[in-house]
Each structure stands twice: as structure tokens, then as C-alpha cells.
N, C-alpha and C positions, 0 to 999 in steps of 0.2 A: 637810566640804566644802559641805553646805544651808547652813549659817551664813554661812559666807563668799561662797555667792552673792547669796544675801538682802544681806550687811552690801557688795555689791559695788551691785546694784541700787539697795538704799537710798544709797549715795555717788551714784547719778547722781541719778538723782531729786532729791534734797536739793540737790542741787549747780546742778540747771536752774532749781530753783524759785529757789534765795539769787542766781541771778546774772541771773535777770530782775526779783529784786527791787532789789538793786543794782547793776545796770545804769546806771543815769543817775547815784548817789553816785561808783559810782568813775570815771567819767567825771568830773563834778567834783574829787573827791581829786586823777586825774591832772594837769587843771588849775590846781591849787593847787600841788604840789608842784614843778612845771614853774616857775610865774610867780616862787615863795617863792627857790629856789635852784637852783644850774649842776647842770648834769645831769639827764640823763631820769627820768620818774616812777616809771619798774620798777626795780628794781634784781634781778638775776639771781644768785642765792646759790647758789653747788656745794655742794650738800647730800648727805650720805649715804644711799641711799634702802634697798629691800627688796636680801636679800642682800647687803648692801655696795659696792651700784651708785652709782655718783655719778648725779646728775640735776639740772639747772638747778631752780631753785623760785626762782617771781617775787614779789616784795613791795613796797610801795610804797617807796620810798626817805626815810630817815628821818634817815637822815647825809648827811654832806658828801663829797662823791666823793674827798675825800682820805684818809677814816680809813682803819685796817689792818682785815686780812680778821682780825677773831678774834669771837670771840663776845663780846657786849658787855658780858655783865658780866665779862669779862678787864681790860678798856680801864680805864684807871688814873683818865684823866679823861673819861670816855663824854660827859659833858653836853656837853663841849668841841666834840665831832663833830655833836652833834646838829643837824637844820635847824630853822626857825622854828616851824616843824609836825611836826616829827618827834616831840615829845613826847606832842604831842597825840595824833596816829596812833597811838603805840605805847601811850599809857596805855588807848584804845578798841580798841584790837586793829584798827583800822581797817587798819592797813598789812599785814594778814594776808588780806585781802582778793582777793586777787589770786590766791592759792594754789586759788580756787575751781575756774581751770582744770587743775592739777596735779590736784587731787579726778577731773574731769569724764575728762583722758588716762588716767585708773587707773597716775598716782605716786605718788600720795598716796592716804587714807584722810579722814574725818572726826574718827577716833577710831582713833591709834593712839599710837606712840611718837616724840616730838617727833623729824624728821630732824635728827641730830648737821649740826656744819658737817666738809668735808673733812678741816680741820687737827686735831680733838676726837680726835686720837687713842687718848687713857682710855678717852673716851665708849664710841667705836667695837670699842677691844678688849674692853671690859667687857661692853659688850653681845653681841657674838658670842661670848664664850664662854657669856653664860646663854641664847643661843639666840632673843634679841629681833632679830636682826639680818635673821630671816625673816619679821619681821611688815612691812606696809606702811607708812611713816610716817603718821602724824596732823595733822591743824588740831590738832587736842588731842588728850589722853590723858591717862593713869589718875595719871600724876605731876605734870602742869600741874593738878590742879583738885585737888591731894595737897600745895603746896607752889612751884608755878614755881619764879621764878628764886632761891627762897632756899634750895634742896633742893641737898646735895653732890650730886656725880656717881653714888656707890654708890647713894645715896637714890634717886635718879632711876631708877636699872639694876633696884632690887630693886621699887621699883611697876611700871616697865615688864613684870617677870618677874610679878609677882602680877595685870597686865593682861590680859599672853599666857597662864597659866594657869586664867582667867576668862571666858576673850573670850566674849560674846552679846551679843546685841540688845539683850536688856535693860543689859545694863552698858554698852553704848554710847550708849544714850539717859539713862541716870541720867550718864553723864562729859558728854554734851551738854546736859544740862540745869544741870548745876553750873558749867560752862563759862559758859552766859548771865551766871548770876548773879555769877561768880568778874568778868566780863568789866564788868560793870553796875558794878561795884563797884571795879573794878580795881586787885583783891586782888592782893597779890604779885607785880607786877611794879617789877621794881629799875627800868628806864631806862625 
């Protein structure tokens, strides 16, 4: 229960300090994304959250308002959807951005288990039954900086379960630290 108010404190803290530092970035981002292509710069994804609650989770918009709701590496031709900026955003994690207020309302974490999308139904059973389905969703976690988008579903379920059985401060500073560098590098990201 210490842990978790500490790792709740640290999410705000962390989270006032990254959005009065980008503050004025994503205020331009918004306006790029805006001028680049049709449709608004947020894009509002129904995410699965703690307990299997659904929850809005806002991101910069990286596709074209017409692609289908799946996860993008489902999408057959992803590049196809993508906006002119969209790649760029998603190779700097920059379209991630936005999530800082999700962190700030206590929907999110910094360092938990990526939220599944609504449809991710595997994701979603697999995870509730090893019991990850109690943790709060993450900016990152223990399987993004283990693998992202190239990790099968089980892969994904069994780091999440060796994250939840781990959880501390210190393991969420070493997963946010590896994060920077996974992100600098932009290591393992398919789209």
C-alpha cells in the first residue's frame, strides 16, 4: 500500500514537472497536426484501463480520420493511414504526449501495463486471468522496454505478470530509464 502511494505521488509530480516542460511543444505538435491533416489534433482512444474499465486516453493524432479502430500493427497497410507527421510523432513517441493528463487524473500510471485497446480481446482475457488487469495502465512498462511492438500477445501478458510481481520504485525508475533510451533510439517500434 506505501509503494503504491509513493509510485501515485511520484505519477503527479513527474507528470506537473513533463507538462510544464512541454507545455509550449505540445501546443505546437497540436498545431501541426491541425494544419498537416482533416481532423482534430487529439485523438481519443477507448482504452482498457485498471480493473477492465474502459477510459478515453488522448494522443496526438497520427492517422487519417478514416482508418479502422484496431491496433496498428493489425492494419495490413498502416503506412497507408498514416499523416504526414504521423510517423514522425510515433517514431519519438511524441504522440504519447498527451497521455501526461490521463497520468495527472490517476488513469493512467507512468510505468505500468500498456492499456489494451477496447477490441484486444486476447489481450484483455489474458491479462485478467494472470491478474494484470488490477494494475493501473502505463506510459510504459516492463514489456515496452522488453520488446514493444515486436513481442506476441503471451510475451507481452507474461512481462506484464513478472512487472506486477516486481512492482517498486526502483523497477519503475530502471523501466523509465530504459524507456528514454528505447525512445532516443526508437528501438522497436513497427509504425
Amino acid at each position: 500500500m506505501k509503494c503504491l502511494t509513493i509510485k501515485r505521488l511520484f505519477d503527479i509530480l513527474l507528470a506537473l514537472t513533463a507538462l510544464s516542460f512541454f507545455c509550449l511543444p505540445m501546443m505546437v505538435i497540436a498545431c501541426i497536426v491541425r494544419l498537416t491533416s482533416d481532423g482534430p489534433a487529439i485523438y481519443w482512444s477507448v482504452r482498457v484501463g485498471r480493473y477492465n474499465r474502459n477510459f478515453l486516453m488522448p494522443k496526438f493524432r497520427t492517422m487519417t480520420i478514416h482508418a479502422p479502430t484496431l491496433a496498428t500493427h493489425l492494419l495490413q497497410n498502416g503506412q497507408e493511414y498514416t499523416t504526414s507527421v504521423g510517423g514522425v510523432l510515433r517514431r519519438t513517441s511524441l504522440d504519447e504526449l498527451p497521455q501526461l493528463w490521463s497520468i495527472l487524473l490517476g488513469k493512467m500510471s507512468f510505468v505500468g501495463p500498456r492499456p489494451a485497446l477496447f477490441n484486444q480481446y486476447d489481450l484483455i482475457e489474458l491479462r485478467t486471468k494472470a491478474g494484470v488487469h488490477t494494475l493501473l495502465p502505463g506510459l510504459t512498462g516492463w514489456a515496452q522496454v522488453n520488446g514493444r511492438d515486436e513481442l506476441s500477445i503471451t510475451d507481452k501478458v507474461n512481462l506484464d505478470v513478472k512487472y506486477m510481481n516486481g512492482m517498486s520504485m526502483a523497477l519503475d525508475l530502471k523501466i523509465l530509464w530504459k524507456t528514454v533510451f528505447r525512445v532516443i533510439r526508437s528501438d522497436e517500434i513497427s509504425h
